[in-house]
Structures are given as C-alpha cells and as structure tokens.
N, C-alpha and C positions, 0 to 999 in steps of 0.2 A: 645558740646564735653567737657568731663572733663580731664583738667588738671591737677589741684591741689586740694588736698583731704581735707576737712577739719582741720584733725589733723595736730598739732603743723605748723600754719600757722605764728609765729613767725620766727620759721626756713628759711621757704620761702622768707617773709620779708626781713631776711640776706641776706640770700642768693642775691634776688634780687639786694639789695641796695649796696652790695658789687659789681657786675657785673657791674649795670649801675654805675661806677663810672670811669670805664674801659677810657682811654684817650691814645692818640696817643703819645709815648715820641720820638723815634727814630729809626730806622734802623740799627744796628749793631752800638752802639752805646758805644764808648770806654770808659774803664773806667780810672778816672786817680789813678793811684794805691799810685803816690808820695803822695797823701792826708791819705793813710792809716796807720796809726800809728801801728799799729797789726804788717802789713806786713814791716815797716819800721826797726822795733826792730826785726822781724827774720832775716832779712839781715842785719843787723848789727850783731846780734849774729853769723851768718855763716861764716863771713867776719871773727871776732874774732877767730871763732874754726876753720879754717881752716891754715893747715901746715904751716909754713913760707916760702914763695917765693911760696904761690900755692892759687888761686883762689877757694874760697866754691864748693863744686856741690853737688846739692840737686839728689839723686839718685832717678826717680819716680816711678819705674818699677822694681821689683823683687820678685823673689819666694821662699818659705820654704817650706820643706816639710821631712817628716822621717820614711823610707821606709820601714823600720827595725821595727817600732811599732805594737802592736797586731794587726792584721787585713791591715797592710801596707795600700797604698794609690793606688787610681783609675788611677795617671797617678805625676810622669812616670812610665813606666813599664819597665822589662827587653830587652823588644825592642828598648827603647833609648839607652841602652848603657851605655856611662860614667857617664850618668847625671843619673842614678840607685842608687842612692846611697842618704844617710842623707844627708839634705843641711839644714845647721840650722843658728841662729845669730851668734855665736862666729866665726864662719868658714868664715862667707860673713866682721865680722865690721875688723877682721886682716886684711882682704885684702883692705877692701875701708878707712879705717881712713889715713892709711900714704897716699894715692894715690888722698887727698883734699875731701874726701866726709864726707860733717858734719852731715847728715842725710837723711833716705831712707823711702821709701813708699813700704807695700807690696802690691802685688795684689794674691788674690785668685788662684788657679789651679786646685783647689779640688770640684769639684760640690757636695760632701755631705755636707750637710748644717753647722751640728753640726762645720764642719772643720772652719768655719769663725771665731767660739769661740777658737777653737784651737790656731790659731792663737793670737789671741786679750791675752790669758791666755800666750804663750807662749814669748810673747815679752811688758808682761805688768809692768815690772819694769826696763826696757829699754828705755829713752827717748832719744835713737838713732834713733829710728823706730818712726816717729811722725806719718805716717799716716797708714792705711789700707782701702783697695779698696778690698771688699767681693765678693764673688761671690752665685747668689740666680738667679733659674728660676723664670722668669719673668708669671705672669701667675697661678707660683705652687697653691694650696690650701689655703699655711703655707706662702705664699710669703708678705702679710702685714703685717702678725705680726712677720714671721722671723726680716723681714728688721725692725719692729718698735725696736725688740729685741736689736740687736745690735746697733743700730742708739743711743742709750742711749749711747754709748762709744762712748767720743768725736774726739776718733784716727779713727773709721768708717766715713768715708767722704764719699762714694756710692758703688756703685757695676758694677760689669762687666757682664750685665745681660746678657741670654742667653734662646733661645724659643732650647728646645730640644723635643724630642719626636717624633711617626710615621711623615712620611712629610705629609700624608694627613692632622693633627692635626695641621702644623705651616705654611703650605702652602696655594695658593690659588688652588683652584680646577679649571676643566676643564669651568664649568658650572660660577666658579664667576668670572675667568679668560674674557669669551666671556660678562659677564655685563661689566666690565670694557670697553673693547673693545668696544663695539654696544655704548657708549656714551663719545663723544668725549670731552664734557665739562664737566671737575669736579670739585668741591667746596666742602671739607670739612676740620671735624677735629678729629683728634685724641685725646680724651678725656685725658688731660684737656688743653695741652698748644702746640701743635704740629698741623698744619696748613697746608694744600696745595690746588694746583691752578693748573689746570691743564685744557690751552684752547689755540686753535689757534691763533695766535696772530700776526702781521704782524708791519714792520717797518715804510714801506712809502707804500701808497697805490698804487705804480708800480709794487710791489711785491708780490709776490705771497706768503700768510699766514705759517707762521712756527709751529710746535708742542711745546710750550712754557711750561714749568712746573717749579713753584716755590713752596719752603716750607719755615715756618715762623715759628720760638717759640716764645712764649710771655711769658715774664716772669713780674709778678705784683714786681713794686717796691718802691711802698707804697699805699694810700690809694685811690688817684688820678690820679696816671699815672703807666703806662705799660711801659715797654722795651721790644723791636719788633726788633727781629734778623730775617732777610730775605738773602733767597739765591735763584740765579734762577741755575735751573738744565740741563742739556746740554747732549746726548747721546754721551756716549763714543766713540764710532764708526761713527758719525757724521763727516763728510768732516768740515773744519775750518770756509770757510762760511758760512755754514750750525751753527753752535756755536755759532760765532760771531751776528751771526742776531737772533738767539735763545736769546740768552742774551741780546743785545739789545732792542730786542721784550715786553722782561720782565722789563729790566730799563726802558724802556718809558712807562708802561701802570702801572704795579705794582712792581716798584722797588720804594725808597723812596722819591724817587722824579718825578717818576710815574704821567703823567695827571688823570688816575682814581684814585692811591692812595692817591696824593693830596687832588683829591673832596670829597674823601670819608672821609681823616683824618679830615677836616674842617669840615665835617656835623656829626662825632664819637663827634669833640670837643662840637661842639654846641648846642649836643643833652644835654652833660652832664653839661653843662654850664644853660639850661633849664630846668634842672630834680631839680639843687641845688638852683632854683631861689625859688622867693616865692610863686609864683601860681604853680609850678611845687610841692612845699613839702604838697600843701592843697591838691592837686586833684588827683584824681587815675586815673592809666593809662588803657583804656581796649583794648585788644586785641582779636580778634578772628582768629588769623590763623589754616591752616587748617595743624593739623601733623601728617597724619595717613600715615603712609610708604608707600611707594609702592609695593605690593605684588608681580611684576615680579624681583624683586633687587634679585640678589644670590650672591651677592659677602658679606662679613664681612659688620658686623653694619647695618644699614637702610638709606634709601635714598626717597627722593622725588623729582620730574619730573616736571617741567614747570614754567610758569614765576618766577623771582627773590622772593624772600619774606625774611620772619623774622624765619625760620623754624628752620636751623640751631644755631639761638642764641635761640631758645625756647626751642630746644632739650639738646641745653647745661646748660641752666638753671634747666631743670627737673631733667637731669643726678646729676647735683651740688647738686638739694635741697633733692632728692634720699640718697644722701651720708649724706650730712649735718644731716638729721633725722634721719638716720639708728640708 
C-alpha cells in the first residue's frame, strides 16, 4: 500500500521529525503572565491613561459600522431600529475615554469580506483601536488567503468564524447522523489540533458505565513539548449524578491525571526520548499499517473499525505532509 509518493520526500522528513517530537507538557496548563514583559508595559500604560480616580478597562467587544455608505450594510437593518444608524470611532471614543476605557477591540458584524479591510483602513491611524477580531466564513474558497491577507496587520488578531450556508451543506445528515449513533466508541481528530473521545466509561466497577465525551486542543509550544488543554463534556439536560460521574468518569481514565492518560503520556515521552537517541537517529522506522477507510462511514472525514492501531496519527501525518508539499 502506498503512502508516500516519491516526490519531495524531504517535505515528509519534516514533516515527520516535526510530529515525532510531539511530548506530553500538561493539561490546561496556566500561564504565568507576571513574566511577560509585553503584557507588563500595556498595563502599566493603561494604568497611566486611564482617568484619575478610575481603574483602565480594556473594551473587548464592539462594533462599527455606516449605514449611510454606497450600497449600506448587510446588518443592521431597518428592523433594529435605533441601532440603524452610523456608528463610527469619534461617536464610541466621546463616550468611552471619560468613563476609564484606554482602549477597545473591534469585532466584525459584516459577513462581506472586503468589510474586514473596511475596518482595519477606517480605524488605521487610531491607536485607540488596538485590536480587530474579523469576521471570514470558515470553509469559503477565498478563506486562506482572505485570512492570510489581513493577518499581515498586526491589529488582526483572529476571526469570528461562521459555517453559513443550506443546512444540508453545514449540517450532519440523516444518514451520517445514524453512523455516529450505530458506534458507541469514537477516537478522533479535527485536523490539526482539535481532539475528542468519546466512550463508555464507568467510575467504580458497581456501576453501571456512563456516556463520557472529552475534547482536547493541542497547541505545540516549541520544538519538544505540546500544551494539552482537556475538557470532559457533560449533557446539559443530564440529572447532576448523572454529570458528576460523567466527569469523574473522564478525570480517572483521561483527564490529566487519568490511569490511561498517565500510561499513555509515559510511553508518548519514551517513544520520543528513543527516536532522539542514537540508534533511534541511524535506523529507519517501518510501518505497515493498514489505512484504507471504511467504505460503510457516512458521516464527515473517514474512519476505521477494529482493533486500536497507529491509523489516526498516520492519517495526520499524510494530511500534514499533503500541505506541507502543496
């Protein structure tokens, strides 16, 4: 079975040597921010610019928008009402400067794309306005290189993305719906750092197994170690014991201190503690697993059926060096 194509097997290389370096740092793991000098010197300038006898406040959330322009805007409409009207920077900083606010964040309202430059030109010799939070369908066509567009302006810090479109196109179907269902155990990942778990799981074996679902982001934070934010998930409408052992279900098996997350972060470390050894850098690793989908899966992405394997970090390595070469 062919995996990896000839061409630029360099890429791969990376790719790979970049993955296996992957190491277990922590579980929602704090950062201490007093060490950040950046952030140290804006709160002190805030401290500074703010009124006398009034505490800074950083406004994170607000909108512009000028209704009155060629062609007006997608929302608001005349059906809001008061809020119909120009709402621009000089109209919002009268109001927030005396009332302690030293600086504000926009976020998006306007789903035409062009509108995120709008913004960024409209408030670009204001360093009132430090940040903007865009708004780009997730998805779209134009969606990487909108987002690589603006991401060049360092006032663009992310987006308020949004799957719009028929429901049939953002939805699951009736058909991927019932895959879901018919398999109680699931393992995967949301390409590239989005993680979940989703299995029966029980507290003390007098009990009768709970519906346990956890989701994980892994964010790389350098060259050796990961930071691993985990969260177990709990149906809203669940009775409290029902929760309570849900959650517990998941702190004892795969929460961070978990008996299988434990076994597993000690054999993640060891693996990579053997790869950077020295018989590990002379000899190649081979693998033959088996990753041809399952032809009955209908739900989003591919999936594969039966004992545990290496499947899903093989599929994440393909997808990676996919990109990587493009």
């Amino acid at each position: 079975m062919m995996v990896i194509v000839k061409k630029s097997l360099a890429c791969w290389a990376a790719a790979a040597a970049a993955m296996l370096s992957l190491t277990w740092a922590s579980a929602a793991r704090a950062h201490d921010d007093a060490d950040d000098p950046a952030l140290r010197a804006a709160i002190e300038h805030a401290e500074r610019s703010a009124p006398p006898g009034r505490r800074p406040i950083v406004e994170t959330h607000i909108h512009l928008w000028q209704v009155t322009r060629p062609g007006g805007v997608p929302w608001p409409t005349p059906a809001e009402g008061p809020i119909f009207r120009d709402v621009l920077p000089p109209e919002y900083t009268a109001i927030a400067r005396p009332n302690g606010v030293v600086t504000a964040g926009i976020v998006e309202a306007s789903g035409i794309v062009e509108d995120n430059q709008w913004i960024l030109d409209l408030v670009r010799h204001d360093r009132f306005f430090s940040f903007f939070v865009g708004n780009l369908e997730i998805g779209a066509p134009t969606f990487a290189r909108d987002l690589a567009r603006f991401a060049r302006d360092p006032r663009f810090v992310g987006i308020r993305g949004y799957l719009t479109g028929p429901a049939e196109g953002i939805t699951l179907s009736p058909a991927q719906l019932d895959s879901l269902l018919r398999y109680p155990i699931t393992v995967g990942t949301l390409f590239p750092n989005f993680s979940f778990l989703r299995s029966p799981l029980r507290t003390t074996m007098d009990e009768p197994a709970v519906p346990a679902f956890s989701i994980r982001v892994w964010r790389p934070v350098a060259p050796d170690a990961t930071e691993v934010w985990s969260w177990a998930l709990a149906h809203r409408d669940a009775p409290d014991d029902v929760k309570a052992r849900m959650a517990s279900a998941v702190a004892r098996t795969f929460g961070s201190s978990g008996i299988a997350e434990q076994d597993d972060a000690e054999i993640w470390t060891g693996m990579q503690q053997g790869f950077a050894g020295v018989r590990g850098r002379q000899r190649w690793l081979r693998f033959r697993p088996h990753l041809e989908p399952d032809p009955g899966w209908r739900a989003p992405g591919f999936a594969r059926f039966g004992p545990q394997g290496e499947h899903r970090q093989w599929n994440f390595y393909r997808r990676w060096y996919e990109l990587l070469c493009t």
